[in-house]
C-alpha positions, 0 to 999 in steps of 0.5 A, a space after each residue: 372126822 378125818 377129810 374125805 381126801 384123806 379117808 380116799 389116801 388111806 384107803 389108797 395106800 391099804 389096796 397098795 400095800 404091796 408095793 411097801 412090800 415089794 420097796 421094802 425087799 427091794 431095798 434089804 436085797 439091794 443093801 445086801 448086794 452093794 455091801 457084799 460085792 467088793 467095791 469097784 468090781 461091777 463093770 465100769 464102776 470104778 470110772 464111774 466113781 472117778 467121774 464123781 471124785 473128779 468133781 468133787 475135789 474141784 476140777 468141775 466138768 471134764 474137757 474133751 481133751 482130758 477124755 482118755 486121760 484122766 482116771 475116769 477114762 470114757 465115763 467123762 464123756 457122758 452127761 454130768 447130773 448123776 456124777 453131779 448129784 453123787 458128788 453133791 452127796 459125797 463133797 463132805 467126805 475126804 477122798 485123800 486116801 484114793 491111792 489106798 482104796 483104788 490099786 488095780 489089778 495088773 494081773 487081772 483076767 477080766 473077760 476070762 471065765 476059764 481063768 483060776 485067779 486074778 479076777 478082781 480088777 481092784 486090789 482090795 485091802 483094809 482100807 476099803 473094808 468095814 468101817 469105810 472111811 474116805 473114798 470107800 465110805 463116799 463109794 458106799 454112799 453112791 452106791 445106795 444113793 443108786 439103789 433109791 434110783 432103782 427103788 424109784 424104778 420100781 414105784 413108777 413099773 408099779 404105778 405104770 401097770 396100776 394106770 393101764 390096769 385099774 383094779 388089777 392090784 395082782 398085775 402092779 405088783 408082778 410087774 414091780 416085782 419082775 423088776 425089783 427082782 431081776 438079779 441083773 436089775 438089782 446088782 446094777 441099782 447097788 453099784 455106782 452107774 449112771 445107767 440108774 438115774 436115766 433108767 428111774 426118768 424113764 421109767 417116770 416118764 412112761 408113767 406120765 405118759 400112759 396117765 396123759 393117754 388115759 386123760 381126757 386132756 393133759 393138765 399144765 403141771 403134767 406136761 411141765 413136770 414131762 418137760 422136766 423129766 425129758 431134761 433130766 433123762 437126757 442130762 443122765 445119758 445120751 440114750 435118755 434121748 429116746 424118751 423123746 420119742 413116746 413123748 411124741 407119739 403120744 402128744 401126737 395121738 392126743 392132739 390127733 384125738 382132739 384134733 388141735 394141737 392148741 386145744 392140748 393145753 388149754 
């Protein structure tokens, strides 16, 4: 006979069925948008790419002095992990044909809603179209890459209303709905930035936090993992930073509560 835990995950994961629902559409509009938006036509996104392509043909972490310079213009000052984790991904992929895929616009109106052309920044061709290969098969896989970033982004608004709502399986879902289907939202998760892995820390880290308050005490492994989550969220992007502060408040108000800071952790 099946475990009393596992009849309680069972039964966990049939009251949350939605949210598979959710993930799953998430996912399928997600992959629709990174295949249909032509590469490198979402804002910064071609810089972003370099940043990673920068780091994977060898030349390791950008110098203050190369910023402004080298192809990925400002994105090589921002931190490295979410370039990092998508050259880790993409290292096995030969980025030689670079010069094929990434031919600017000159002539591109960017900014100009009342212009009649010119409204790619990128030059695009048959090298960056199906089958991808090179440098256009590495971006498509950063690009997806991105969307289990934001698919994660929808787990955590899904578990974060779950905690603050216990029994509510209706107010989880629309939120982790109103979140998964923000078309903003979705283009953004199917394009090559950093913005999605600083957004999924802090969106787990919010998550922790609201279970840390409905705790009568944090345990170890959760103010670790918490530890691990601000690193993470501040290695992304520099706004990662302001996870610090409901971290704070909310270590505060549960020391407040029990009055010692050195009871928080015992």
């Amino acid at each position: 006979m099946p475990s009393r835990r596992a009849r309680s995950l069972a039964m966990r994961l049939r009251d949350d069925w939605p949210l598979a629902v959710i993930l799953l559409a998430f996912l399928i509009l997600g992959t629709i948008y990174s295949v249909v938006n032509p590469l490198f036509e979402a804002p910064d996104e071609v810089w972003h790419y370099e940043y990673v392509r920068w780091l994977v043909e060898g030349h390791g972490l950008p110098r203050p002095e190369q910023v402004g310079n080298a192809p990925w213009h400002q994105e090589g000052s921002q931190p490295p992990l979410y370039y990092m984790l998508a050259a880790l991904v993409t290292y096995p992929i030969p980025t030689d044909n670079a010069a094929e895929v990434i031919r600017y616009n000159p002539h591109a109106a960017m900014g100009r809603a009342d212009a009649f052309g010119n409204k790619n920044v990128i030059v695009h061709g048959r090298a960056d179209a199906w089958p991808w290969r090179g440098v256009a098969l590495a971006a498509h896989m950063v690009r997806f890459l991105s969307l289990l970033m934001g698919a994660a982004t929808v787990l955590c608004t899904y578990g974060t209303a779950r905690t603050i709502f216990p029994g509510q399986r209706t107010i989880a879902a629309a939120a982790a709905a109103l979140v998964a289907f923000n078309p903003q939202f979705l283009f953004l998760s199917a394009a090559v930035n950093n913005d999605n892995l600083v957004i999924a820390c802090s969106a787990a880290g919010i998550w922790l936090l609201v279970r840390l308050l409905a705790q009568e005490k944090p345990r170890r492994y959760q103010l670790v993992l918490l530890g691990v989550l601000l690193g993470v969220a501040a290695l992304s992007k520099l706004n990662g930073l302001l996870l610090f502060v409901p971290t704070g408040l909310t270590l505060s108000l549960i020391a407040w509560r029990r009055r010692s800071f050195g009871d928080l952790i015992r």
